[in-house]
C-alpha positions, -999 to 999 in steps of 0.1 A, spaced: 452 -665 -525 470 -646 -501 458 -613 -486 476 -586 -461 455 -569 -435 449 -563 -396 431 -581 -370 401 -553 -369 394 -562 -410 390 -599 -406 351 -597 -405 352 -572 -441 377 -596 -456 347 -629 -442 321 -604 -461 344 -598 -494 349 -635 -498 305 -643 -491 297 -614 -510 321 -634 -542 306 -663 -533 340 -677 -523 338 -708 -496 375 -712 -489 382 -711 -453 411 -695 -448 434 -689 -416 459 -662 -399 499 -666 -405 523 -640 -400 542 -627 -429 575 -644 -434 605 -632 -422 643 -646 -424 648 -647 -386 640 -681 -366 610 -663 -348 576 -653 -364 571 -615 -357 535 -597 -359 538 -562 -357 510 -552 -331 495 -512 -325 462 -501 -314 448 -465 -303 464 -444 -282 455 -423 -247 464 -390 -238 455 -367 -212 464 -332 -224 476 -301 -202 442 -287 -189 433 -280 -154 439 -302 -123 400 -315 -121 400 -325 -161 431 -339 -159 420 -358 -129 388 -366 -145 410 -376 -176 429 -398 -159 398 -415 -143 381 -422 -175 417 -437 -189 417 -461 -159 381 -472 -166 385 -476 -200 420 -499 -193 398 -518 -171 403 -556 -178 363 -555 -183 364 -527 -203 393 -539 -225 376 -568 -232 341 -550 -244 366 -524 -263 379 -552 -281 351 -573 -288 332 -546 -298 357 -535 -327 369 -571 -334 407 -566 -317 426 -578 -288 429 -561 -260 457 -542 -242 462 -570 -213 464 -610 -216 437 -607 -186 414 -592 -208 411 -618 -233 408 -642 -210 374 -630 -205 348 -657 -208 324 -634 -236 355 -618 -255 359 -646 -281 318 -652 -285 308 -637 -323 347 -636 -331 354 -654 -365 378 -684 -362 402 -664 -376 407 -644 -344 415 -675 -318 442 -687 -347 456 -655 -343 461 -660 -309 488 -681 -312 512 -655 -324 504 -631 -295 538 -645 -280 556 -630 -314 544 -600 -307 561 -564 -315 549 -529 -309 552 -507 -338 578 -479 -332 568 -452 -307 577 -423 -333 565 -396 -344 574 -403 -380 559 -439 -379 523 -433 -389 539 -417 -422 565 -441 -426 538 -471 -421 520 -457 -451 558 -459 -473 559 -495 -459 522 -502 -476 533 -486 -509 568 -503 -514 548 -538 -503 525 -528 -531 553 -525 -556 570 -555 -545 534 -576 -549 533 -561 -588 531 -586 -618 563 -576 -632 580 -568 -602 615 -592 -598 634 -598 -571 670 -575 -590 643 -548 -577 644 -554 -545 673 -539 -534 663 -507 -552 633 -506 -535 645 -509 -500 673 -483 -510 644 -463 -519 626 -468 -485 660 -461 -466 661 -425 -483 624 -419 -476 626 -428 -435 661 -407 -434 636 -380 -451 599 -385 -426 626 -383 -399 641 -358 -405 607 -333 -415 595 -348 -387 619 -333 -359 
C-alpha cells in the first residue's frame, strides 16, 4: 500500500491504519522522480507584518523574532508534528520525543529539500497538482494519458497565472 501525504498527517495516517486494525510498519520515501536526486517539496506557514503603525509593527516584528526563536521553532514544531524552520531547531534535545518513527526517517531527505514556489498562484495551482495526481492514481488510468494530462495541467497554470496577476 502506498499513500501521499505531509509530514503534519503522519500521526492521522498511524491512527487510520490502528483504528483498521492494520500492523504494517510502514516508512517515509520521497515520490519518485526521473532526476539522479530525491526531491521533497517542503512549505510551512507563513509571517507577515502588515502596514500598521510604527509601535504594532515593531511589536510585530518582536513577536516574529520570538516565534523564529530556535526554542520556539522547536515547541512550534513538535507541537504540530513538523520540522522546524532552522537545522538548530531540530537539534533540540525534546523535539523528536513523542514523534513517530516515521518523522526521524524523514529526516534523511531534509538534504533534498525544495521550497514550494513563492507565488501567488501556487496555493491554487497545488490543489490542480492534487487533482491530476488523483487522475493519474485511477484504476483505468494508462500511461497514453499521461501526456494529456500534463497538457491539461500546462493550460490550467498558464490560466491561475494569469487570473492571478
Amino acid at each position: 500500500m502506498a499513500w501521499i501525504g505531509s509530514l503534519g498527517s503522519f500521526s492521522q495516517q498511524q491512527q487510520a491504519l490502528d483504528l483498521s486494525g492494520n500492523s504494517d510498519e510502514w516508512i517515509i520515501l520521497p515520490l519518485p522522480v526521473t532526476g539522479q536526486d530525491p526531491v521533497i517539496l517542503t512549505y510551512g506557514p507563513t509571517l507577515s507584518v502588515v502596514k500598521s503603525t510604527p509601535a504594532q509593527e515593531l511589536a510585530s516584528w518582536l513577536f516574529v523574532r520570538w516565534l523564529l526563536s530556535v526554542e520556539n521553532q522547536a515547541r512550534w514544531a513538535e507541537a504540530a508534528g513538523v520540522f522546524p524552520v532552522s537545522a538548530d531547531a531540530v537539534k533540540q534535545d525534546h523535539i523528536s520525543g513523542d514523534y513517530l518513527p516515521q518523522w526521524e526517517q524523514a529526516l534523511q531527505w531534509l538534504p533534498y529539500a525544495w521550497n514550494e514556489p513563492a507565488l501567488p498562484s501556487w496555493g491554487v495551482m497545488r490543489g490542480a497538482l492534487r487533482d491530476a495526481w488523483e487522475q493519474l492514481l485511477t484504476p483505468g488510468f494508462d500511461a497514453g494519458q499521461v501526456a494529456a494530462l500534463l497538457d491539461t495541467l500546462d493550460q490550467i497554470a498558464a490560466e491561475i497565472v494569469a487570473q492571478m496577476r
